[in-house]
C-alpha positions in Angstrom: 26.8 -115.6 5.9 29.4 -116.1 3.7 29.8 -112.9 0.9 31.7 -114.9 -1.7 28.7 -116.5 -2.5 26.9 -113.4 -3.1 25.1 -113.1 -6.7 25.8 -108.5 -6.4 27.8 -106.1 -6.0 27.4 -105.3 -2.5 27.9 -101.2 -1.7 26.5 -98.6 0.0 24.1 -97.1 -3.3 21.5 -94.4 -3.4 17.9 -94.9 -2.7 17.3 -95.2 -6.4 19.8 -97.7 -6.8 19.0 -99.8 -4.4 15.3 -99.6 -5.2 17.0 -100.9 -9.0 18.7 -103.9 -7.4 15.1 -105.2 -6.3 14.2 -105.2 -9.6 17.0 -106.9 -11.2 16.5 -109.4 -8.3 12.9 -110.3 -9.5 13.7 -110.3 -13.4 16.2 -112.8 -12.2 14.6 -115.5 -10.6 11.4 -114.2 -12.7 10.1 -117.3 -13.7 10.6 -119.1 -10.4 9.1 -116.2 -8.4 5.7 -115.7 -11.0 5.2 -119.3 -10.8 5.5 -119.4 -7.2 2.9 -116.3 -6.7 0.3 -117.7 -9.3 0.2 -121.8 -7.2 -0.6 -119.4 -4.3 -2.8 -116.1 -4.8 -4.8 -118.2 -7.4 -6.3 -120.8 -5.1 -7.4 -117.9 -2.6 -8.7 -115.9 -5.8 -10.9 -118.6 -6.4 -11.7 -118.7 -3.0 -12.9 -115.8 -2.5 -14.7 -115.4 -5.5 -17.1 -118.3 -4.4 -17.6 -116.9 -0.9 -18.6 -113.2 -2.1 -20.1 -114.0 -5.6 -22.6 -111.2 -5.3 -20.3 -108.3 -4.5 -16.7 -109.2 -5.5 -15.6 -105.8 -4.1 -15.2 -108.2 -0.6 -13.5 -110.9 -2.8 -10.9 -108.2 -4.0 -10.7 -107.2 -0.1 -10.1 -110.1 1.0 -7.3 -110.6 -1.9 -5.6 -107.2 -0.9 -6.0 -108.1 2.8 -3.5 -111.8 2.7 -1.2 -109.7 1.0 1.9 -110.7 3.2 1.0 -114.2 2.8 2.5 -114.1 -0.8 5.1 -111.6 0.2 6.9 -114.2 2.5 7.4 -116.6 -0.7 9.1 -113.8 -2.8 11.1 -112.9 0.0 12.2 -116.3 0.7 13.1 -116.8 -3.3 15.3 -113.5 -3.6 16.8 -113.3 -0.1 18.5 -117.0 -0.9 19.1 -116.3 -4.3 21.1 -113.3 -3.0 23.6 -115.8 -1.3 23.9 -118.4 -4.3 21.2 -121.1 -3.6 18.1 -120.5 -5.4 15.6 -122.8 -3.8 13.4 -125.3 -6.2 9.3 -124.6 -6.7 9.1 -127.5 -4.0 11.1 -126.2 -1.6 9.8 -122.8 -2.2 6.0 -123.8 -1.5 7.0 -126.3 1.8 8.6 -123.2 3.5 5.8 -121.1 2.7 3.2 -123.3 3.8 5.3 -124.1 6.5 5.5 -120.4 7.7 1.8 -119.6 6.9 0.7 -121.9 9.6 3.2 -120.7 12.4 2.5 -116.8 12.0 -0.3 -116.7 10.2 -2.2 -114.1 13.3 1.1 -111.8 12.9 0.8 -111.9 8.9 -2.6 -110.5 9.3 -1.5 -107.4 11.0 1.5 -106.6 8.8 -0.4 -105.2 5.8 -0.9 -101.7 7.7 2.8 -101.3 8.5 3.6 -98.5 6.4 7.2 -100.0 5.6 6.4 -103.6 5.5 8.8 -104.9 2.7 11.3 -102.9 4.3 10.9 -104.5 8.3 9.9 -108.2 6.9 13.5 -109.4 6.7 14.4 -108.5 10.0 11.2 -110.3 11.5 11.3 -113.9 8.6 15.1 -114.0 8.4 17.0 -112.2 10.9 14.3 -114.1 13.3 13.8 -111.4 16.0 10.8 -111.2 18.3 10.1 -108.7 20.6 12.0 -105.9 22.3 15.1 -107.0 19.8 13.0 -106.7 17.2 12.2 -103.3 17.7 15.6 -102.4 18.6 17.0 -103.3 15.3 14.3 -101.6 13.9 15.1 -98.5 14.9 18.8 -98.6 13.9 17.9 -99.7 10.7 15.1 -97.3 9.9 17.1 -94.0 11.4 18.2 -93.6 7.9 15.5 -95.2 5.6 12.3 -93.9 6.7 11.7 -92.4 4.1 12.7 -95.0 1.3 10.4 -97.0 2.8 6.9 -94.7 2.4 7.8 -93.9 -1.2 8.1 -97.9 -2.0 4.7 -98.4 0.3 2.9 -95.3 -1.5 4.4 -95.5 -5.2 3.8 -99.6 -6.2 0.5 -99.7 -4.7 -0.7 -97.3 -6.1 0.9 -98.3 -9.6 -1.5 -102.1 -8.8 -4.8 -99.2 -8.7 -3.5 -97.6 -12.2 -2.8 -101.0 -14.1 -6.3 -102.1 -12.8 -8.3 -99.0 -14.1 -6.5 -98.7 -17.3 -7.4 -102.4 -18.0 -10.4 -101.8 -16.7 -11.2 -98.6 -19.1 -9.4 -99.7 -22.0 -11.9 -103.2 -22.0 -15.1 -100.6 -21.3 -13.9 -98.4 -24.4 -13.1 -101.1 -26.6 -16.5 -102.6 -26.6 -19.3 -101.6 -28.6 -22.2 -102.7 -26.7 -21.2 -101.2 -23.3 -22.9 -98.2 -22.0 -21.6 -96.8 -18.6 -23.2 -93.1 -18.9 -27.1 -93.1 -19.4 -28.1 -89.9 -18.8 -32.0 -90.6 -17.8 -30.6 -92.6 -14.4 -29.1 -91.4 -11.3 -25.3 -92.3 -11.3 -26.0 -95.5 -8.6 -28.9 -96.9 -10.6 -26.9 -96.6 -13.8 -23.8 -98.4 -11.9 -26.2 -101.0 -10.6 -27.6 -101.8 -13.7 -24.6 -102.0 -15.6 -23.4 -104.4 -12.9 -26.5 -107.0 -13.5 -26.5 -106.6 -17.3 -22.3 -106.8 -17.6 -21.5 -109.5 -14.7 -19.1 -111.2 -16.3 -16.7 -107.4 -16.8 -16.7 -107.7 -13.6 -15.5 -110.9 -13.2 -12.7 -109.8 -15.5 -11.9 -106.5 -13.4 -11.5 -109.2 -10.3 -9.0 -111.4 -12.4 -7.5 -108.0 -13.5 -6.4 -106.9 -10.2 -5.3 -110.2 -9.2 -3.3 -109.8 -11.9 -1.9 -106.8 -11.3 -1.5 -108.0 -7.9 0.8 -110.9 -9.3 2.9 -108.6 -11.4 3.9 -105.2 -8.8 4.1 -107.3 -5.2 7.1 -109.4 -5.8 8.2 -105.9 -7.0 7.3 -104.5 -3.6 8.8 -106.8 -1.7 12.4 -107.1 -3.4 12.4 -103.3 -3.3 12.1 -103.4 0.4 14.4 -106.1 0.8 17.1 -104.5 -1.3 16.6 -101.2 1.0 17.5 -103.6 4.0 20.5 -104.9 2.3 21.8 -101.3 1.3 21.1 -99.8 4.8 23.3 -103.0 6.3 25.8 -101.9 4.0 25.9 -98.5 5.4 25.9 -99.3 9.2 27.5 -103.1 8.7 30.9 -102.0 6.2 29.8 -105.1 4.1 31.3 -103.7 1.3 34.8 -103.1 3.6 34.8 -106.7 4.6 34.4 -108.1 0.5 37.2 -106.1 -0.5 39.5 -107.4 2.1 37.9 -111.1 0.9 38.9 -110.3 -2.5 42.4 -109.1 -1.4 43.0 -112.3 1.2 42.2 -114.8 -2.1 43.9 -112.7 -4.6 47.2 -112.9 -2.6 47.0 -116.6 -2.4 46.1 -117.0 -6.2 49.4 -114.4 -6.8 51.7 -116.9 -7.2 49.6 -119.7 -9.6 48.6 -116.9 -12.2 51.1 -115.1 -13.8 51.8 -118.8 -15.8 48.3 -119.3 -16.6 47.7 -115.5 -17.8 51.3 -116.0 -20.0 49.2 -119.3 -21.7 46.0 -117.3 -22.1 47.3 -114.7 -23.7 49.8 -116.8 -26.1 46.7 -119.0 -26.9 44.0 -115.9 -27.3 47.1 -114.6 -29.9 46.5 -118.3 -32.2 42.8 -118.2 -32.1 42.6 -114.9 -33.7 45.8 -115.3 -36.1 43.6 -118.3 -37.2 40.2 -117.0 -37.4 41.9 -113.9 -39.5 43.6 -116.3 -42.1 40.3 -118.6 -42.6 38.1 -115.8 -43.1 36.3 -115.0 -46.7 35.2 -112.0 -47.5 31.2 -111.6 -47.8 29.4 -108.9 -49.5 25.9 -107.4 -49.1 22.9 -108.6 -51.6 21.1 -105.6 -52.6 17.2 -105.8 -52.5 15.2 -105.4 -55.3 13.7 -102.4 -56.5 10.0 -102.4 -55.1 7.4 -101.4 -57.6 6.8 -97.6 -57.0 3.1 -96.7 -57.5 1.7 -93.2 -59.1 -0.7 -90.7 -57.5 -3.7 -91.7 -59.1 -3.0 -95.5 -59.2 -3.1 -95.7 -55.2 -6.1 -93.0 -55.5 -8.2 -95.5 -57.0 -6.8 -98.8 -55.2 -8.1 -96.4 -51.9 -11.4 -96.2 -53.4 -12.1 -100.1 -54.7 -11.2 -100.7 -51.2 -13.4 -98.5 -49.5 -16.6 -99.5 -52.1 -16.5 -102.6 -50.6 -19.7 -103.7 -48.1 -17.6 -104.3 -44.9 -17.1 -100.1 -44.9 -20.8 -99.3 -46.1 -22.5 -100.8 -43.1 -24.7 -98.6 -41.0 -26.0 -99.7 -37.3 -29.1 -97.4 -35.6 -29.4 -97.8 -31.8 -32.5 -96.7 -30.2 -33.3 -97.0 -26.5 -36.3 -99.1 -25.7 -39.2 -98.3 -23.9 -39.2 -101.6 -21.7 -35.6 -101.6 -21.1 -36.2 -99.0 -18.3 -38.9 -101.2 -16.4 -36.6 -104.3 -16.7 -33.5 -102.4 -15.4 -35.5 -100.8 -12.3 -36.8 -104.6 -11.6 -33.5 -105.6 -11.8 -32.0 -102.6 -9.6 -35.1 -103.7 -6.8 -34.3 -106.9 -6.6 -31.1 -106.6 -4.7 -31.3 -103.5 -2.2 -27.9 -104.2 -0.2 -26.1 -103.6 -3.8 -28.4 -100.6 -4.7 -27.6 -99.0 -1.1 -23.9 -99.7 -1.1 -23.5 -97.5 -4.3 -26.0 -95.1 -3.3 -23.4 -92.2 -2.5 -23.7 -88.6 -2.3 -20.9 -87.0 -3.3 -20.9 -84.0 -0.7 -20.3 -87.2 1.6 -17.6 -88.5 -0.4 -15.8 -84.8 -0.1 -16.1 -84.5 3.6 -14.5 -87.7 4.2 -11.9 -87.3 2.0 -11.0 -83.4 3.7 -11.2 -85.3 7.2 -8.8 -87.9 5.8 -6.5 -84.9 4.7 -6.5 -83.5 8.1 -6.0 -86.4 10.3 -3.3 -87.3 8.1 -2.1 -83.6 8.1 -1.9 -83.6 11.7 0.2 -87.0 11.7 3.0 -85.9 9.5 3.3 -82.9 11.7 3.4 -84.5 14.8 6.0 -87.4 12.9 8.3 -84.4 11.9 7.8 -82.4 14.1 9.4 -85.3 17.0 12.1 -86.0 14.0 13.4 -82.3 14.5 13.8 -82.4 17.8 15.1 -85.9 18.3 17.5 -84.0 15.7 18.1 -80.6 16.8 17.0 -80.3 20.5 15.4 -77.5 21.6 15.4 -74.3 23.9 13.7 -72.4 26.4 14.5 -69.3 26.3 15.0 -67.1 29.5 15.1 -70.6 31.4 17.3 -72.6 32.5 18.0 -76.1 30.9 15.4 -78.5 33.1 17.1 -81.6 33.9 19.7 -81.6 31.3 21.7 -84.9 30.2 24.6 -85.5 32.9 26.5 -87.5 30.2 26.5 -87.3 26.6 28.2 -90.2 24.4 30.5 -90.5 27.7 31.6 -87.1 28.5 30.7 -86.1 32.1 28.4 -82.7 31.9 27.8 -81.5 35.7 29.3 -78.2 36.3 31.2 -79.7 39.5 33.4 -82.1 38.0 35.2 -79.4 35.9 38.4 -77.4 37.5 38.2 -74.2 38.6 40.1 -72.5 35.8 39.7 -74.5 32.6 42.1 -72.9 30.9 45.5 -73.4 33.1 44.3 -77.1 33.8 44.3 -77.8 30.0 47.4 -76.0 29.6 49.1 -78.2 32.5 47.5 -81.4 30.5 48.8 -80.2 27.4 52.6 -79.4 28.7 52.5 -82.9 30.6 52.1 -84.6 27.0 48.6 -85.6 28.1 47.4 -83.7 24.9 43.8 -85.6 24.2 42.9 -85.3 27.9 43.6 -80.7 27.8 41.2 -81.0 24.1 38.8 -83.1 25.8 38.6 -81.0 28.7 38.1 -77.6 26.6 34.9 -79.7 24.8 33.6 -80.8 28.0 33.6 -77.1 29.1 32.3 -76.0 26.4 29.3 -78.0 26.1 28.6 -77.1 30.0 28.9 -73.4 29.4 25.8 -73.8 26.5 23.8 -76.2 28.5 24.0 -74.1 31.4 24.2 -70.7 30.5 22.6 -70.8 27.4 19.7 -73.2 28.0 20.2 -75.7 25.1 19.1 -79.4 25.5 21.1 -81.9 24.4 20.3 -85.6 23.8 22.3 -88.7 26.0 22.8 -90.0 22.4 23.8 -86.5 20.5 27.7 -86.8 18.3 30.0 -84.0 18.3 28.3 -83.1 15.0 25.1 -82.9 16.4 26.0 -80.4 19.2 27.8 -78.5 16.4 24.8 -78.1 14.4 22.2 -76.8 17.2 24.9 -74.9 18.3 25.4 -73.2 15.3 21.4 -72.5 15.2 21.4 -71.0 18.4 24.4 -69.2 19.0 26.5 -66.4 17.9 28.9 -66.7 14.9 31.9 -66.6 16.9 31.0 -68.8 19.8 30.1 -71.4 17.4 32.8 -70.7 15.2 35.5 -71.4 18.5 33.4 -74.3 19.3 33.5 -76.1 15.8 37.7 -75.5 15.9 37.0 -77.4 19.3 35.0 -80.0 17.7 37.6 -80.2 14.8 40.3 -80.8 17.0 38.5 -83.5 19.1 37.6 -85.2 16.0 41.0 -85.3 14.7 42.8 -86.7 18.1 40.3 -88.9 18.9 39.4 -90.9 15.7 42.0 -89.8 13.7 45.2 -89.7 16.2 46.4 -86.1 14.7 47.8 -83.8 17.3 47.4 -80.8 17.1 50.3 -78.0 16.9 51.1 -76.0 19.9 49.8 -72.8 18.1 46.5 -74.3 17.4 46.2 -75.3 21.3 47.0 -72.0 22.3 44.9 -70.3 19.4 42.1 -72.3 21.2 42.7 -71.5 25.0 43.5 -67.7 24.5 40.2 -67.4 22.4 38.2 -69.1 25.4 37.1 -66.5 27.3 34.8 -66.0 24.4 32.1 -69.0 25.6 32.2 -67.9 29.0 30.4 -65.3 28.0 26.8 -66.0 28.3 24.7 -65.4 24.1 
């Protein structure tokens, strides 16, 4: 991977911004990336218009269900675009092909993943299979979850709208359609308009391929552009281009201050000699437009509107045989007439079922997010099995001294000073695990303990622990010591978390 070939600015940017980096990745490789989707969702359009021909809702399924198939050639474009070689149409459509046939079973499956533009460059270009793959999912989606659902929800649903507006706009526009007749049931009127109006449908199927064609490679640079901002974030790519930049821009030190003297001496000429050649130009004023009275555009109105074009009246009257010939036409096909046969009561109870098995997900989603965040506790119990080692730091009550105090005060004296403020956070977090109950994760930071601490303890047991935490932080990561007074501020306050909340 080499970052000086990179066509962006690479660091760490807000959801929003990153989901406006996709974008700009699409409009530019635009041309190469439309042309791309319409040599492949147009063939398969076609397709599966000829095998459904009497109901193209299945032909629009089947459309909506290959999905990641045109996914992988938008991702291939704007992932090596990213890194300065923008592939050709050929050796866009031989990769793609290429891919098709060896995953085709797994591209099947990946349409109901919930973040699938966000996980498809770990699986297509990072390569991972397997336990690994999951793995790296997980680090990358700690912090992205939910990026990823608003992208999933949002652009969908923005292909349903550009569909149905189309849709209604055409329906509105024309003067011989009529949707609502008031003398049918809502499923006879719908199946009748669909024999009589065949061909709108034909042009709401093109539609949504359409919109199809415009909002996916969207979707999918969106995704991918959340996967290159949340690598940013745990990878420090934008740490590792500055120091690039720096590394070249010392070597180029020496070679520039002659050529920036030249430039500027030379930009100086240019203008000296455009500002002596120049003539001054002047502005034409237009010509006074002929100003018309009152009554002179009164009666140019009226000679217009005399005319037979606006004196034309049309009577429509419904027919008595036009109801015969619809029913024939509705009996004739009773797998179309029973597929839009609905009640509504029917529609309603699925749709509060769908509410409440999707009601019951989120909570059980958020509700395991809290806790992998916060912990818990049982109150009046003891902590049942708690973690023996958190992030390294040995938990069991027995491998602490006897008095904690004078053994950090011996640690601190012998100029061992990180061992006496690791010992007081080791106690610490053994006093709350075992006296106060609280559960801690193997994996929890010193920030993390700080902040279910905080939730579940007094004010100032939690306030002595965060000056412990503070102090950690700084000797560990940041190699400040402490002052004596602080130390001893800490140790003569102790007593205060041996005391059970």
């Amino acid at each position: 991977m080499k970052f000086e070939d990179l066509n962006a600015v690479i660091r760490p940017r807000a959801s929003w911004e990153a989901t406006d980096l996709g974008v700009a990745m699409v409009r530019r490789q635009s041309a190469l990336i439309y042309i791309s989707m319409l040599m492949f969702i147009i063939p398969i359009g076609v397709l599966a218009y000829h095998l459904f021909q009497a109901n193209l809702l299945y032909a629009a399924l089947l459309v909506w269900w290959l999905k990641p198939i045109y996914d992988r050639t938008t991702l291939y474009i704007i992932s090596q675009s990213l890194f300065g070689s923008p592939p050709t149409l050929r050796q866009t459509l031989i990769h793609s092909v290429l891919a098709i046939f060896k995953k085709f079973p797994e591209l099947l499956t990946r349409l109901f993943i919930i973040n699938r533009s966000f996980r498809m460059p770990v699986t297509d270009l990072e390569g991972l299979k397997g336990r690994a793959r999951s793995t790296r999912l997980n680090v990358l989606t700690e912090g992205a979850r939910g990026k990823g659902f608003g992208i999933t929800l949002i652009l969908p649903l923005l292909e349903v709208m550009i569909t149905i507006s189309l849709m209604l706009l055409l329906i509105f526009l024309h003067p011989e359609l009529e949707l609502f007749n008031e003398n049918e049931s809502a499923a006879s009127t719908f199946t009748i308009f669909y024999y009589e109006h065949y061909w709108l449908f034909v042009v709401f199927y093109a539609l949504y391929i359409l919109s199809i064609i415009i909002i996916e490679p969207i979707y999918v640079a969106c995704g991918f552009a959340q996967y290159i901002n949340r690598r940013t974030y745990l990878e420090a790519w934008d740490i590792e281009i500055a120091f690039n930049h720096l590394a070249q821009r010392q070597v180029k030190k020496q070679y520039g201050a002659g050529k920036g003297l030249f430039s500027v001496v030379l930009s100086i000429l240019i203008v000296s000699f455009m500002a002596i050649s120049s003539e001054p130009s002047y502005a034409i004023n237009d010509a006074q437009r002929d100003k018309l009275s009152l009554s002179e555009s009164k009666m140019k109105i009226d000679k217009v509107l005399s005319r037979k074009e606006f004196s034309t009246t049309v009577e429509v009257k419904y027919r008595e045989g036009d109801s015969e010939k619809s029913l024939s036409r509705l009996a004739a096909n009773d797998d179309l007439n029973s597929f839009f046969n609905f009640n509504l009561s029917e529609i309603v109870e699925v749709f509060l079922w769908l509410c409440l098995i999707g009601g019951v997900v989120v909570a059980v989603v958020f509700a395991r997010r809290y806790i992998n965040l916060h912990g818990y506790v049982k109150k009046n119990k003891p902590a049942v099995d708690p973690s023996d080692v958190i992030l390294g730091f040995d938990l069991r009550p027995e491998s602490l001294p006897t008095d904690i105090v004078d053994e950090a005060q011996k640690l601190w004296n012998s100029n061992n000073k990180p061992d006496a403020i690791s010992l007081l956070y080791r106690a610490a977090l053994v006093n709350f695990i075992s006296q106060d109950g609280l559960q801690l994760l193997a994996s929890a930071t010193e920030r993390d303990c700080l902040k279910i601490i905080e939730q579940h303890s007094s004010s100032q047991r939690s306030q002595l622990f965060k000056a412990i935490v503070i102090s950690w932080e700084n000797i560990a990561y940041a190699h400040q010591v402490p002052d004596d007074k602080s130390f001893n501020h800490l140790c003569h306050q102790w007593p205060l978390l041996e005391v059970k909340n």
